[in-house]
C-alpha positions as CSV (number, residue, x, y, z in Angstrom):
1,X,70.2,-145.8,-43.9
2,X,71.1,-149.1,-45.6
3,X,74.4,-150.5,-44.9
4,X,76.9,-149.4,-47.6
5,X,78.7,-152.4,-49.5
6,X,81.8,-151.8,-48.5
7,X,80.8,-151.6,-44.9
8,X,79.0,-155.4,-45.4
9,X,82.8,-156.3,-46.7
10,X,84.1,-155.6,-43.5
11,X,80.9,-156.4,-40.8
12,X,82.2,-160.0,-43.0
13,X,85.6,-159.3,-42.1
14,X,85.0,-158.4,-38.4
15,X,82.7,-161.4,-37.9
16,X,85.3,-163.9,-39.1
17,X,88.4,-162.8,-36.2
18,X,86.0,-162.5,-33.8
19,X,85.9,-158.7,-33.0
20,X,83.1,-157.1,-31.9
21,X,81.3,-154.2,-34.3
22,X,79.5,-151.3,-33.4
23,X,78.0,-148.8,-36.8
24,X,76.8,-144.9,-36.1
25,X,73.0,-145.6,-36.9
26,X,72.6,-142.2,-38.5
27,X,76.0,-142.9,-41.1
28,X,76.8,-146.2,-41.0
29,X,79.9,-145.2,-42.9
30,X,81.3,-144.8,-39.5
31,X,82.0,-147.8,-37.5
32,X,83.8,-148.8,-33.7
33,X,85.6,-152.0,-33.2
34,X,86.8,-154.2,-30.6
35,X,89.1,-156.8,-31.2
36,X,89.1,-160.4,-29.4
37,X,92.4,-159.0,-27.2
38,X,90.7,-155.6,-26.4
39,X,92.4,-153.2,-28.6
40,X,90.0,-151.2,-29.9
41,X,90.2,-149.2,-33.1
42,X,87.6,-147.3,-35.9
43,X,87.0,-146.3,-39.2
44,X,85.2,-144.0,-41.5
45,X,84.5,-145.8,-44.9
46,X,87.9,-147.2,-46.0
47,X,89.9,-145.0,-43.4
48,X,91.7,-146.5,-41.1
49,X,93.8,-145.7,-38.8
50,X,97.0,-147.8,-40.2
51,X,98.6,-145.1,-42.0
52,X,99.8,-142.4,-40.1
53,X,97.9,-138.9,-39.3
54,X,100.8,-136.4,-41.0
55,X,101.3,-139.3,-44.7
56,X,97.7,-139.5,-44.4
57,X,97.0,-135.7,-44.7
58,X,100.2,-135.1,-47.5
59,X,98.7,-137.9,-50.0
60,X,95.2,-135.8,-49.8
61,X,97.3,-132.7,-50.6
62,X,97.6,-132.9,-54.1
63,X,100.1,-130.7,-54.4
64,X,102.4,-131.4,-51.7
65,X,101.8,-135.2,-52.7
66,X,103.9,-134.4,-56.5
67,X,106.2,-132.3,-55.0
68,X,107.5,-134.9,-52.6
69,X,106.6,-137.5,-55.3
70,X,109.3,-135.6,-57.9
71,X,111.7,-134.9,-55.2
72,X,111.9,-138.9,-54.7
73,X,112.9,-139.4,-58.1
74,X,109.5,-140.9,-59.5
75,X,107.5,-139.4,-62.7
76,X,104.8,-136.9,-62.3
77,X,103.4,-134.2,-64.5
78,X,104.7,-130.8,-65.1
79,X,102.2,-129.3,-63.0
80,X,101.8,-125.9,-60.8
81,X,99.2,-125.0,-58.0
82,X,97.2,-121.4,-58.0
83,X,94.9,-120.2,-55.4
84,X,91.6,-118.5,-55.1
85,X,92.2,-114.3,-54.0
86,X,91.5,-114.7,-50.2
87,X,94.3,-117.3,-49.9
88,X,96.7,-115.3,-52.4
89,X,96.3,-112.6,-50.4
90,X,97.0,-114.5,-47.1
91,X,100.2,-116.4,-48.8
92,X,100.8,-113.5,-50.6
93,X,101.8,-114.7,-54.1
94,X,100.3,-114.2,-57.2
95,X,99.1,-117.3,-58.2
96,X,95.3,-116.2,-58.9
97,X,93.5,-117.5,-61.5
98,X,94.9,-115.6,-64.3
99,X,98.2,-117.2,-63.6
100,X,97.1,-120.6,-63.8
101,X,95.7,-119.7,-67.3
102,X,98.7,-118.0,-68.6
103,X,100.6,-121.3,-66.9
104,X,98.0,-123.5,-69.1
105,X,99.2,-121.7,-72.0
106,X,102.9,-121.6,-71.4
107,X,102.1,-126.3,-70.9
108,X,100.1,-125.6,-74.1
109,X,96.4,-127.0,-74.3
110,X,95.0,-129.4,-73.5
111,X,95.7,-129.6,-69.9
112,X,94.5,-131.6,-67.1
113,X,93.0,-128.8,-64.0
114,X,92.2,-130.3,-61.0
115,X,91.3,-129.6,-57.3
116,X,94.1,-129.0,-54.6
117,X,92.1,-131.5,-52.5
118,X,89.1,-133.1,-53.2
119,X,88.9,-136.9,-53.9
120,X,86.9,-139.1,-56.5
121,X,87.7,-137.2,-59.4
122,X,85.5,-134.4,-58.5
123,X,86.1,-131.6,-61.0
124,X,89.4,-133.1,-62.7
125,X,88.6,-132.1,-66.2
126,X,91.0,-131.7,-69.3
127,X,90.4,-128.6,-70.7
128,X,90.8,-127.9,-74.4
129,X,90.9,-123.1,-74.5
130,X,90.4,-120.4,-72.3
131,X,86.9,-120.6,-71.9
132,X,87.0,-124.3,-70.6
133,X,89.6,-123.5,-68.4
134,X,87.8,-120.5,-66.7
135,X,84.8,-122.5,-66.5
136,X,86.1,-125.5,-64.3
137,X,89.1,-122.9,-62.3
138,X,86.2,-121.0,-61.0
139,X,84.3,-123.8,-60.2
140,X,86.4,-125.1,-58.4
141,X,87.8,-122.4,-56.7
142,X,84.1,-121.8,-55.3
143,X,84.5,-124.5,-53.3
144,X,88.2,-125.9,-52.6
145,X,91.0,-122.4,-52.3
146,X,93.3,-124.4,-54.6
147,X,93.4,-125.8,-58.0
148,X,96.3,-127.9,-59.8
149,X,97.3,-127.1,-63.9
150,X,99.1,-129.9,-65.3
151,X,100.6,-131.3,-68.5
152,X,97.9,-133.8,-70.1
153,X,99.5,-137.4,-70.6
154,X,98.7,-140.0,-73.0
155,X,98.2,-143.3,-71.7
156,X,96.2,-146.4,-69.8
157,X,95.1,-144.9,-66.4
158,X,95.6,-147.7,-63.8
159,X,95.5,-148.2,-59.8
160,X,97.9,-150.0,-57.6
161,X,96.5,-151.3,-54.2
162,X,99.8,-151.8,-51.6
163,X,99.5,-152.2,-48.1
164,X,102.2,-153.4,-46.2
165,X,105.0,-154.3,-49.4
166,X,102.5,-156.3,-51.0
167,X,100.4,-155.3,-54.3
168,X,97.1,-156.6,-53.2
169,X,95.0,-155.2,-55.7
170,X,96.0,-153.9,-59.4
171,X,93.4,-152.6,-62.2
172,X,93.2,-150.6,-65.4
173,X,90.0,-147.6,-64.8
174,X,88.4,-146.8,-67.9
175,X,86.6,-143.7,-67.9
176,X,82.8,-143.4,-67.8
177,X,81.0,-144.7,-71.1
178,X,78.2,-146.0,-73.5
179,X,77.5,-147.8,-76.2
180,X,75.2,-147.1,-79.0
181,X,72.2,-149.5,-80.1
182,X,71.0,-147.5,-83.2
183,X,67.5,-146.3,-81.5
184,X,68.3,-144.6,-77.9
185,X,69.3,-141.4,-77.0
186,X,72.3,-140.4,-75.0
187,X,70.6,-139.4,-72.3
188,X,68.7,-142.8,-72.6
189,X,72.0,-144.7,-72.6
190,X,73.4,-143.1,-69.7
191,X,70.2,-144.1,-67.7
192,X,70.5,-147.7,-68.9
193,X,74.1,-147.1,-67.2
194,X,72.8,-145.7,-64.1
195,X,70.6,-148.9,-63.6
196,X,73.1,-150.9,-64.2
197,X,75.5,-149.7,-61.3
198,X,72.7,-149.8,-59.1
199,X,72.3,-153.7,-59.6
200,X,75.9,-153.5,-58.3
201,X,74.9,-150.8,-55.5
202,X,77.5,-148.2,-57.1
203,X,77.3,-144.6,-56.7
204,X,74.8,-142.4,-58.9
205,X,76.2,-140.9,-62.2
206,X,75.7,-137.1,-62.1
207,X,73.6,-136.2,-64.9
208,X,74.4,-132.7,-64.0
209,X,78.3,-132.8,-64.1
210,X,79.1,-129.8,-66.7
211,X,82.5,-132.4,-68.2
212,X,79.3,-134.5,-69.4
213,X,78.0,-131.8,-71.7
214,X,81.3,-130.6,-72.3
215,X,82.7,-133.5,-73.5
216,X,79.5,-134.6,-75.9
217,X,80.1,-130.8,-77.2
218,X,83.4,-131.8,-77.9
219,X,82.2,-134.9,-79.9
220,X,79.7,-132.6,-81.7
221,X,77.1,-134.5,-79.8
222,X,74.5,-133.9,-77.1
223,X,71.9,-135.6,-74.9
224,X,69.3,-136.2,-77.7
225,X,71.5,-137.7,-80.3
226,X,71.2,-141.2,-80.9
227,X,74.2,-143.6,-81.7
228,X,74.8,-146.2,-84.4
229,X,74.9,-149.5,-82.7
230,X,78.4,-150.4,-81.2
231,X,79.5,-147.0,-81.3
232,X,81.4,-146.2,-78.1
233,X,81.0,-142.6,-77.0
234,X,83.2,-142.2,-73.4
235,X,81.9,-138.9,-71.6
236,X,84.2,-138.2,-69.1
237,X,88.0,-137.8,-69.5
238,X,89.1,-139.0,-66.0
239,X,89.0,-142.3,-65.5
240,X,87.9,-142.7,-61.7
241,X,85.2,-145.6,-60.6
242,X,83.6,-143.3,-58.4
243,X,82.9,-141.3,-61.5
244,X,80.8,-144.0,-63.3
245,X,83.7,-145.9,-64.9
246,X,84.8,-149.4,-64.9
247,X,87.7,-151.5,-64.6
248,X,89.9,-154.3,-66.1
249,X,90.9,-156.4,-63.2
250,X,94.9,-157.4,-63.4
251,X,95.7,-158.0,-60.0
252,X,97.5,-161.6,-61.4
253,X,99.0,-160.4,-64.3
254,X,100.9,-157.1,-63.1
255,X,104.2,-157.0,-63.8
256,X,106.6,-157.0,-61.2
257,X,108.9,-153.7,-62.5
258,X,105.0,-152.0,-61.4
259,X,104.4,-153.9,-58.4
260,X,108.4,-152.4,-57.4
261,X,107.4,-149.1,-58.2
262,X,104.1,-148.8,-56.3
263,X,105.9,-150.8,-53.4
264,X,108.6,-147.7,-53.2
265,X,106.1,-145.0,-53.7
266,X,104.2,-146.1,-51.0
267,X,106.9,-146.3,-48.3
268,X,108.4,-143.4,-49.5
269,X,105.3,-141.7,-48.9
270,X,105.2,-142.3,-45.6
271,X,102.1,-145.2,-46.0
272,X,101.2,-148.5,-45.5
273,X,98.1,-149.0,-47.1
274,X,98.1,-146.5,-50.3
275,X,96.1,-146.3,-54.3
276,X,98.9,-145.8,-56.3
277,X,97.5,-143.8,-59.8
278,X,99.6,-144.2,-62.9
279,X,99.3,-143.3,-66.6
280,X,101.4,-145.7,-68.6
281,X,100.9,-147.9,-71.8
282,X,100.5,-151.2,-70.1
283,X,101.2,-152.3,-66.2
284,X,101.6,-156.2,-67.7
285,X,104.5,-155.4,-69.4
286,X,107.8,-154.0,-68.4
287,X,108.0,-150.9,-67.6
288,X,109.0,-148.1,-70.0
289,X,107.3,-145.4,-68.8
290,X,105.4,-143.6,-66.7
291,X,103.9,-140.8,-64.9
292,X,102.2,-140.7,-61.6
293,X,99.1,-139.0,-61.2
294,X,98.1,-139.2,-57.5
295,X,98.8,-141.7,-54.6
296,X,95.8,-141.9,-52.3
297,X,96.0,-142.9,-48.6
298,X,92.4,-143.9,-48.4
299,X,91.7,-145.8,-51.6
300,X,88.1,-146.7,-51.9
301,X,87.5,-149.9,-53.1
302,X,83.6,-150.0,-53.2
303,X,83.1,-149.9,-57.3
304,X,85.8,-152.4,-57.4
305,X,84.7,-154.9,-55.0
306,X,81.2,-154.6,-56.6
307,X,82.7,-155.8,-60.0
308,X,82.4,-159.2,-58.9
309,X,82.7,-162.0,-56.7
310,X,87.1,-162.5,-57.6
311,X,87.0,-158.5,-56.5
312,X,85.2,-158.8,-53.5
313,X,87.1,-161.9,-52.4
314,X,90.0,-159.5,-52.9
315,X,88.7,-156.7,-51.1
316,X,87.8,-159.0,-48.2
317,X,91.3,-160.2,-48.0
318,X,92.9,-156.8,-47.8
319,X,90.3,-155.5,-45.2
320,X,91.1,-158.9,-43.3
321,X,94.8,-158.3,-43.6
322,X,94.4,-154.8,-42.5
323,X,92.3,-155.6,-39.5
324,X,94.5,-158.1,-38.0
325,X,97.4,-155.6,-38.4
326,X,95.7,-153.4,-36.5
327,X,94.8,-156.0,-33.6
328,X,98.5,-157.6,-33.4
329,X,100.1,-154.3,-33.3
């Protein structure tokens, strides 16, 4: 198995204080260091063990993770949480299915449904009617018990890197997309996109990801249409690098109303190193509003980093920052 990216970031990292590294062979996801004053300490992609066990587990609770979000005062959608039958049944509440439809309906479409707890965007998909909404809800209900119904928010969709009271990290995600050149297909486009995040060893688009379709549907479009040149066709609603999309670095230019806000989420949360998510106009100006859409305690900064050599001199510095936290603590 070649040696993910991000892992190279930090073999970088280790090399430079002097600590010792040791990578499972068979995932070299997973890795075992020793520090040059024999603490010892490991991590599994970008988890670390910084942020405690119990924050760790509410930020990957989706639900939990707004609740306590709202309860601190901050902005998050209108939003409700329904389970497949087993757990219903376990919980005993009627929160099936059904419920979170009639709950869609009550928001009014389109809303935003999402898993309970799955990371990387997986199967957050705005949905438009009924059949949309069953479509994804059972999907993801196949394979997570939970799913989250949520008022849809207009706005930029932007993550907030803090660790420690700092912002090291700030960016605007724009959601996967293409741009016509008069003669190729969609299909051909999207494979011309694919190579392109390879050169920057990014994660494989899922031609098989039902929003894809959905969403070229939507646009009364499909795979074999061809687009007039410069016309930009965006064919996924969330926003999430993992997901194919790119970003707008800002890290220098965020304004410091934003930088307060993630700073305060983060500690209220529990965390030290956190992704804060927010859908707002503009994080460069001050702020007016906003809503927060998730705060993640393991925020993956692979596509970032692989944006360019300002990004991954960024990423480098957090991991470095984070490391000798770690060593000195």
């Amino acid at each position: 198995m070649k040696t993910p990216f991000v892992v190279t970031i930090i073999e970088k990292v280790v090399e430079q204080i002097g600590a010792v590294l040791v990578l499972d062979p068979e995932c070299k996801y997973v890795g075992h260091i020793t520090f040059k004053n024999g603490k010892k300490t490991v991590f599994r992609s970008t988890h670390f063990s910084l942020n405690g066990f119990g924050a760790a587990e509410l930020a990957k609770d989706k639900g939990s993770s707004s609740f306590f979000l709202n309860h601190f005062g901050y902005k998050v959608p209108e939003g409700k949480t329904f389970f497949n039958e087993k757990l219903c049944k376990q919980i005993e509440t009627l929160r099936n299915i059904d419920d979170g439809f009639n709950y869609a309906k009550y928001l009014g479409m389109p809303v935003i449904v999402k898993p309970l707890n799955l990371s990387q965007g997986r199967f957050v998909t705005k949905v438009y009617n009924k059949r949309e909404y069953y479509q994804v809800a059972k999907k993801i209900l196949q394979i997570t018990p939970g799913l989250i119904v949520e008022r849809f928010h207009i706005g930029n969709d932007y993550r907030i890197v803090v660790l420690d009271q700092e912002v090291m990290v700030a960016y605007q995600r724009i959601p996967l997309f293409i741009v016509g050149d008069g003669e190729s297909t969609v299909l051909e486009l999207l494979h011309q996109k694919q190579e392109i995040l390879n050169q920057h060893s990014r994660k494989i688009i899922d031609f098989e990801d039902f929003r894809i379709a959905q969403k070229l549907k939507r646009q009364k479009l499909a795979f074999e249409s061809v687009l007039p040149p410069g016309n930009i066709v965006y064919l996924l609603d969330n926003a999430n690098l993992s997901s194919g999309g790119d970003a707008v670095d800002l890290s220098d230019i965020i304004h410091p109303d934003f930088k307060k806000l993630a700073i305060n989420i983060t500690k209220d949360m529990g965390l030290r190193l956190a992704g804060v998510d927010i859908i707002t106009s503009d994080i460069t100006m001050p702020m007016v509003d906003y809503t927060i859409i998730e705060v993640n305690g393991s925020p993956g900064l692979l596509n970032y980093a692989s944006l360019g050599e300002l990004q991954t001199r960024r990423v480098e510095n957090l991991y470095l920052k984070v490391l000798l936290t770690i060593e000195n603590e």
